[in-house]
C-alpha positions as a Markdown table, in Angstrom:
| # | Residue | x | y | z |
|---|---|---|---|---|
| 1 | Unk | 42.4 | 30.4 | -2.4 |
| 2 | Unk | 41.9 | 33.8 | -4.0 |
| 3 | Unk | 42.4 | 37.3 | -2.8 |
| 4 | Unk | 39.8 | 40.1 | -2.8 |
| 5 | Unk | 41.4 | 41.7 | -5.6 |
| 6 | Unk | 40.9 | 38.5 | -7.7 |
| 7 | Unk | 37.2 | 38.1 | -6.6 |
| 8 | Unk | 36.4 | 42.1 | -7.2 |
| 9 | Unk | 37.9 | 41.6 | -10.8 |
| 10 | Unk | 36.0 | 38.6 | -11.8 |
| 11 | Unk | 32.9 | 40.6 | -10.5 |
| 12 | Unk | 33.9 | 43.4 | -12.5 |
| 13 | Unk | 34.2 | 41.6 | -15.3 |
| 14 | Unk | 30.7 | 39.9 | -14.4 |
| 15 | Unk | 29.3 | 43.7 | -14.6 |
| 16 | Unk | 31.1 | 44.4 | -17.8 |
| 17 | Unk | 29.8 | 41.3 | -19.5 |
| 18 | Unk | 26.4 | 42.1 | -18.0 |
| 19 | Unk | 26.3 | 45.3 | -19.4 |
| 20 | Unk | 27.7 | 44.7 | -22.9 |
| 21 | Unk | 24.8 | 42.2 | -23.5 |
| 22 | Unk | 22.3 | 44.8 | -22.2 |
| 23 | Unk | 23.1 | 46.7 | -25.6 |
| 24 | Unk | 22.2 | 43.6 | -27.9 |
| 25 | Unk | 18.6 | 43.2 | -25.8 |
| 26 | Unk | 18.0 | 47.3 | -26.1 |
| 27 | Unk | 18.8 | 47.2 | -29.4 |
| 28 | Unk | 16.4 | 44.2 | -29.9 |
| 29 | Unk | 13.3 | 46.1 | -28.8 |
| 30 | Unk | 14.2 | 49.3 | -30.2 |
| 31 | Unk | 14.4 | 47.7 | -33.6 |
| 32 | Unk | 11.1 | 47.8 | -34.7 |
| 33 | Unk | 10.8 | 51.7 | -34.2 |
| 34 | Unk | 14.3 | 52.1 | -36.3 |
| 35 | Unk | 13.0 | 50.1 | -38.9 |
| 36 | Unk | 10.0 | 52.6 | -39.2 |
| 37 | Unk | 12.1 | 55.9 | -38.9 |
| 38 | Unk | 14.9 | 54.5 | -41.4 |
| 39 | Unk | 11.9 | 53.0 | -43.6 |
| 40 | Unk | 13.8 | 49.7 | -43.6 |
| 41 | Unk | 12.2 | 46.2 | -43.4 |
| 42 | Unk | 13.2 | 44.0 | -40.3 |
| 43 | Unk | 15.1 | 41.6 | -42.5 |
| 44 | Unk | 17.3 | 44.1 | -43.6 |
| 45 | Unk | 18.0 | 45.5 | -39.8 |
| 46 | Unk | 18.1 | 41.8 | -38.5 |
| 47 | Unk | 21.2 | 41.6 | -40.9 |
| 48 | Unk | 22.6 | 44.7 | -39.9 |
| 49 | Unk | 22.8 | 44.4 | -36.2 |
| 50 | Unk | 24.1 | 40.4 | -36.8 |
| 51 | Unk | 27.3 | 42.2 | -38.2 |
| 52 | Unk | 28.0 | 43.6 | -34.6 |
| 53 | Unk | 27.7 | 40.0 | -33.2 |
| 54 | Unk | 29.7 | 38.7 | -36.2 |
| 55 | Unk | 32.5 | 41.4 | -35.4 |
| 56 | Unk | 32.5 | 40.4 | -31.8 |
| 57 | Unk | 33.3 | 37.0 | -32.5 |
| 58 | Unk | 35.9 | 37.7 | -34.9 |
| 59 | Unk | 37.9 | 40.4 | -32.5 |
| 60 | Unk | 37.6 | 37.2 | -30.2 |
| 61 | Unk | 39.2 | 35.1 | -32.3 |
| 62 | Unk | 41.9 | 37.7 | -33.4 |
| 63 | Unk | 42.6 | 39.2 | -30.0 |
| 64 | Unk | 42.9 | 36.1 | -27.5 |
| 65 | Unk | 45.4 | 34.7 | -29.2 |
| 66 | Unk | 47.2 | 38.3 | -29.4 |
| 67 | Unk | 46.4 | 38.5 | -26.0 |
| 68 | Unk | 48.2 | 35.2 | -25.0 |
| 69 | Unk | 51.2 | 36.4 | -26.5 |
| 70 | Unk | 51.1 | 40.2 | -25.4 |
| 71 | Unk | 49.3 | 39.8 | -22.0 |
| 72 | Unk | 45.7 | 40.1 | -20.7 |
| 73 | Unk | 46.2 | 42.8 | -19.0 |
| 74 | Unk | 48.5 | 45.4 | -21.7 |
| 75 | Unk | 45.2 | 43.8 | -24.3 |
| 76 | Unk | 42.6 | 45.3 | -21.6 |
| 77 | Unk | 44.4 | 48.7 | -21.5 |
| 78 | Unk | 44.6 | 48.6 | -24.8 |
| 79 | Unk | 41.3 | 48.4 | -25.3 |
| 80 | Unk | 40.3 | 51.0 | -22.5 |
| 81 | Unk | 42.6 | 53.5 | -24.0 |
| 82 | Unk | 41.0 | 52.5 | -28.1 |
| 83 | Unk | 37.5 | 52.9 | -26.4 |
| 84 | Unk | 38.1 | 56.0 | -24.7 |
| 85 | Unk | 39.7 | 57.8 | -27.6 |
| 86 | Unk | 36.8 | 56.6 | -29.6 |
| 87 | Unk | 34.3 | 58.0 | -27.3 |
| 88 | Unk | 36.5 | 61.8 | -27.1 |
């Protein structure tokens, strides 16, 4: 059976998920009003955030792999401390 600790990370992770995908739906409703303030059309846009979800899925293919050889855990650091610098 699993411990707390395992259950509160898999529901952390849940969150994290939760939120990330929170970004692509904001983004979708915001999109029209970008579109007018850049003075771009919506096909152009549509392309433009599909890179983001094309980037996502190529970091998946490149970093699980990595991540099976490095470990799951130094790959989520990793990222935490990439993210954080990014953000400073």
């Amino acid at each position: 059976s699993m411990s707390s600790r395992q259950w509160i990370a898999i529901a952390l992770c849940c969150a994290m998920n939760a939120i990330d995908g929170y970004d692509i739906i904001a983004v979708t409703f915001a999109m029209p009003g970008i579109g007018a303030e850049w003075g771009t059309s919506r096909t152009l846009l549509g392309m433009l955030f599909s890179t983001g979800i094309i980037g996502m899925t190529g970091g998946c293919l490149i970093l699980a792999p990595l991540a099976d050889r490095l470990g799951r855990r130094r790959m989520a650091f990793a990222g935490l401390i990439l993210m954080t610098a990014s953000m400073a």
